[in-house]
C-alpha positions in Angstrom: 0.0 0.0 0.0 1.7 3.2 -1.0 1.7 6.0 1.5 -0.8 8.4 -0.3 -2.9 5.0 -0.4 -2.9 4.8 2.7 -3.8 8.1 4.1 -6.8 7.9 1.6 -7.9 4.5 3.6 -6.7 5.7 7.3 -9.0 4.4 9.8 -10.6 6.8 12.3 -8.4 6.1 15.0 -4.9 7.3 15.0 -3.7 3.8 17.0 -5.4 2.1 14.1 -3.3 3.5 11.6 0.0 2.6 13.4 -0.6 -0.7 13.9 -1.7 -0.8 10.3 1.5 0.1 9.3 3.2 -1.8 12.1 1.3 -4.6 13.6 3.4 -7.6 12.7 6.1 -8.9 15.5 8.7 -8.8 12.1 8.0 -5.2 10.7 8.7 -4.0 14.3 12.1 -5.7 14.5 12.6 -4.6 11.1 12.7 -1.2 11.8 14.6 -2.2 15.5 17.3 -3.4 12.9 17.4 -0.4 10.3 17.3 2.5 12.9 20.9 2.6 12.9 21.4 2.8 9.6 21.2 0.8 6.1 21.7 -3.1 6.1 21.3 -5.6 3.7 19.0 -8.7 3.2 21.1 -11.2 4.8 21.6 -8.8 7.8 18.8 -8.4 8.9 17.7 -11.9 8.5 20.3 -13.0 10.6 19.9 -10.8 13.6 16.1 -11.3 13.5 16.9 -15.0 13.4 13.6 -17.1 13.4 12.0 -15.4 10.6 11.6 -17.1 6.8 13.1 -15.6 3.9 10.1 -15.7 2.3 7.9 -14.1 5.3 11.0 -11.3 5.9 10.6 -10.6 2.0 6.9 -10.0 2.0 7.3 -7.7 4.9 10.0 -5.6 3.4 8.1 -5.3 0.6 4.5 -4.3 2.5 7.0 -2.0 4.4 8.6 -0.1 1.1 5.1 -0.1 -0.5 3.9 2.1 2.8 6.9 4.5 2.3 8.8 3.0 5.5 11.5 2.1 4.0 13.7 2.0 0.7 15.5 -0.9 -1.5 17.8 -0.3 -3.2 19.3 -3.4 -5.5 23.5 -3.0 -7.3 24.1 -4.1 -10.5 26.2 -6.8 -8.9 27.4 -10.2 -9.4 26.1 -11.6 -7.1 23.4 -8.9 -6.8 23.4 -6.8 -3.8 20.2 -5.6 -2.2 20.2 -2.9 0.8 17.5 -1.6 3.0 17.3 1.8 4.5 14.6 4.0 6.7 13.1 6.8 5.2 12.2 9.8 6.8 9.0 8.1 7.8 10.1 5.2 9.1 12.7 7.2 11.1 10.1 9.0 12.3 8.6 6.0 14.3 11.9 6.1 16.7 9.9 7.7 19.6 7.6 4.3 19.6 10.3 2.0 19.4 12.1 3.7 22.3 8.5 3.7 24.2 8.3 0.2 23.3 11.8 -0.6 24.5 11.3 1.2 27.6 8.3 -0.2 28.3 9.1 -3.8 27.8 12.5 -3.3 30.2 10.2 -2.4 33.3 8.1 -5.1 32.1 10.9 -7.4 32.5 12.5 -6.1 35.6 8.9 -6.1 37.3 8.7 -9.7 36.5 11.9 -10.9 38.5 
């Protein structure tokens, strides 16, 4: 879903729309795993670990489709495909952080 598609089919509720964009366990390690900069395929597949190539793939490309992210693929042999945050995927630091932050008390709590 391109970003101006989705603004056209935002739901009411502001949560809504984040979790629309978001909602999957592997799109929010994703971006965990491009905050600090651009990485390629096998990267991130091996620090999510558990994930399937083939599920990791269909959520990069959901995720580039909704303007979160780019890919960008070299002229290589073998080819070389990288993955970076765009200015709106960037932008969803302050709920990864709250997240983070969150889940550490969580955890502490639970000792």
């Amino acid at each position: 879903m391109q970003a101006s598609a989705l603004s056209a089919a935002c739901p009411a509720c502001p949560v809504e729309t984040t979790l629309t964009l978001i909602s999957d366990k592997w799109k929010v390690l994703i971006l965990r795993d491009l905050m600090p900069g651009t990485k390629r395929f096998g990267e991130l597949k091996k620090s999510i670990g558990t994930v399937t190539q083939k599920v990791l793939t269909a959520q990069l490309r959901q995720m580039e489709a909704s303007g979160l992210l780019t890919r960008t693929v070299y002229a290589e042999v073998p080819p070389r495909v990288e993955y970076t945050l765009t200015d709106l995927g960037r932008s969803l630091r302050p709920v990864l952080d709250a997240m983070e932050a969150w889940g550490t008390a969580y955890q502490e709590n639970a000792r």
